[in-house]
N, C-alpha and C positions, 0 to 999 in steps of 0.2 A: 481510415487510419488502421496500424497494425499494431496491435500492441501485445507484451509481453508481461504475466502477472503470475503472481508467486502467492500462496500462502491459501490457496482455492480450498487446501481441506480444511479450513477452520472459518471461525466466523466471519472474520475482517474481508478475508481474499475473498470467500464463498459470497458474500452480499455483495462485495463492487463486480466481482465476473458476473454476476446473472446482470447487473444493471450494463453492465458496457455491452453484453450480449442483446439488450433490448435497443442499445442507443442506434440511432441510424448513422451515424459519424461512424461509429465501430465495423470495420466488416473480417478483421482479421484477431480472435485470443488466443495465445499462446498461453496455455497452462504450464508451469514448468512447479514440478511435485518430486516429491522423495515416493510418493506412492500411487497409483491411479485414481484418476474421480469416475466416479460412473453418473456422467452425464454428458449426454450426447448433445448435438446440434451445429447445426451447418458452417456459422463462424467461429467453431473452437479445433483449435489445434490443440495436441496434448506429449511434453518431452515428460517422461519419468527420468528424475537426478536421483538417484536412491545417496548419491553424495555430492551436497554441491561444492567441495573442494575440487571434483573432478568433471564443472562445468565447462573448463578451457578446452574439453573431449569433444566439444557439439556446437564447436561456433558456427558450421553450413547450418543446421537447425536453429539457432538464434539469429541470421543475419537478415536484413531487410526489414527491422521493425521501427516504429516510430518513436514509443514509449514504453516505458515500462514502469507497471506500474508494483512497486515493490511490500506484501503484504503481510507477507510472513513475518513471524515474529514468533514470542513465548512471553507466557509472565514470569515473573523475577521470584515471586514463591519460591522459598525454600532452596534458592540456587545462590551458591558463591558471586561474587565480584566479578572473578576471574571467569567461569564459566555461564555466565549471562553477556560477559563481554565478548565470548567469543562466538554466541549466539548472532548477539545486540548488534555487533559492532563489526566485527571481523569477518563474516559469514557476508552480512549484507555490504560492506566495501570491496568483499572479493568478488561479489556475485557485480556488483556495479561496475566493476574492471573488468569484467570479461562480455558484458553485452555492451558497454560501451566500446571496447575495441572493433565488435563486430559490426556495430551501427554509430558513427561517428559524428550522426544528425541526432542522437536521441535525447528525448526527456528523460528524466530519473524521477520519479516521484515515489516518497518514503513515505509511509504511515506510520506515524511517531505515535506522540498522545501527549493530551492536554497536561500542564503543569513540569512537560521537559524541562530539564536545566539548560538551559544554551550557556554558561559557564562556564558547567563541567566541574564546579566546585562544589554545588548543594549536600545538603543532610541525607536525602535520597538517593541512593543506590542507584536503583531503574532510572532514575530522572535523569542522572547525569550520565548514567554509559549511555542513554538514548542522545544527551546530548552532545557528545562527543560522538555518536556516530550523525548526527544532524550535521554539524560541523567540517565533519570528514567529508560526507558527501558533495556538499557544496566548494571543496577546496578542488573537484576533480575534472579532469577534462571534456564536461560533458555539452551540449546544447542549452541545456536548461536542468536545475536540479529542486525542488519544490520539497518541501518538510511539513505535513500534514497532521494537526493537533487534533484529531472530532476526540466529542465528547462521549455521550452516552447515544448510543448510534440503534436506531428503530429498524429491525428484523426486516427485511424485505420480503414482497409474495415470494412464495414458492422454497426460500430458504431452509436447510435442514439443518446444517451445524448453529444452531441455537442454544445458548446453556439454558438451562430452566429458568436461573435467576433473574433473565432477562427477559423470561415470559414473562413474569411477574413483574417485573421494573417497568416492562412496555405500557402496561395497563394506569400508570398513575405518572412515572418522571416528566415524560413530555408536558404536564398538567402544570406540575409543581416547577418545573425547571426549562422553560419554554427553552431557552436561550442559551441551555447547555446541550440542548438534543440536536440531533439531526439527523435526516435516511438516509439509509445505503445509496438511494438514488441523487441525493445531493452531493456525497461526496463525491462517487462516480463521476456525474456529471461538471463537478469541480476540478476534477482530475485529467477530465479529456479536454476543460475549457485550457489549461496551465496548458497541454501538449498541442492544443492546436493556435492558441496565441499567446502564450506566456501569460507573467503576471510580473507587477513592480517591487511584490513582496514576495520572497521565497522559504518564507517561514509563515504558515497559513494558520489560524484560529480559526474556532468555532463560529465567530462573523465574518472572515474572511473565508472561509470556504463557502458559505450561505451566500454570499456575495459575488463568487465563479461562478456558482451553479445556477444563480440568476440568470445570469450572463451567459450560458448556457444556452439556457433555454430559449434566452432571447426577448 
């Protein structure tokens, strides 16, 4: 499988690319970045977008892939409506129009978060622009488009964009909150299970992802 994954310098992206890179279904990552990762290894491919408005520049570079899997994001901290939404929302459906043109077999899979609005009405800010881009996505011409809720997500080997807080949370939440956690390695592998045989739901939970990755594994 060939897939293409966004969001590698930060926490999210950086823990599913080291897992997809160990999976044996994996032999193809596409890193697509505003700025370089320095890490090396024989199934990663690497596009620098320093803008991705000006994605539609590099479709020979995005074409022939299976999935993609979409990880980039921001938190809504201290950001307007308007400019979380064009993060949130607009960024991630422009960026999903232009590798779906290129690959017209592909999956779409979005890393949302737990307590999105699928309304589009709630008291929540962040909740409801995530959930109007949940919405958006699945309205679009793709193979498959999956909407990924994890919860409090356990640092994988080897990982470097770690915040501190999460060294600290690693050490006790999983304890207290069995059933809100899960690894980098679960999601991943929930991710590649969506792209290589679908799933019945396309809005995934914290047991609904535990669930793929079972399946997974096998």
């Amino acid at each position: 499988m060939k897939i293409i994954l966004t969001g590698a310098t930060g926490m999210m992206g950086e823990g599913v690319l080291l897992e997809c890179l160990r999976h044996p279904f994996v032999n193809t990552v596409l890193i697509v970045n505003r700025k370089p990762v320095r890490l090396t290894h024989p199934k990663l491919r690497e596009l620098v977008v320093p803008d991705f408005g000006q994605l539609a520049a590099h479709t020979e570079a995005l074409s022939g892939y299976d999935a993609c899997f979409y990880c980039a994001g921001t938190s809504s901290v201290g950001m307007t409506e308007a400019d979380y939404t064009q993060v949130t929302l607009t960024l991630t459906l422009d960026f999903a129009r232009v590798v779906a043109r290129c690959n017209p077999e592909l999956v779409f899979n979005f890393v949302s978060g737990v307590y999105t609005d699928s309304s589009e009405n709630g008291r929540l800010m962040w909740a409801r622009v995530k959930g109007k881009a949940e919405n958006a996505l699945l309205r679009l011409p793709l193979k498959g488009a999956y909407n990924f809720r994890p919860g409090f997500l356990l640092p994988t080997p080897a990982q470097q964009n770690v915040k501190r807080l999460f060294k600290v949370l690693q050490l006790f939440y999983p304890y207290l909150f069995p059933k809100a956690t899960l690894t980098f390695a679960q999601l991943a592998q929930a991710m590649i299970q969506t792209a290589t045989a679908g799933s019945p739901q396309h809005t995934l939970e914290i047991a609904d992802i535990k669930r793929l990755a079972a399946l997974a594994r096998g």
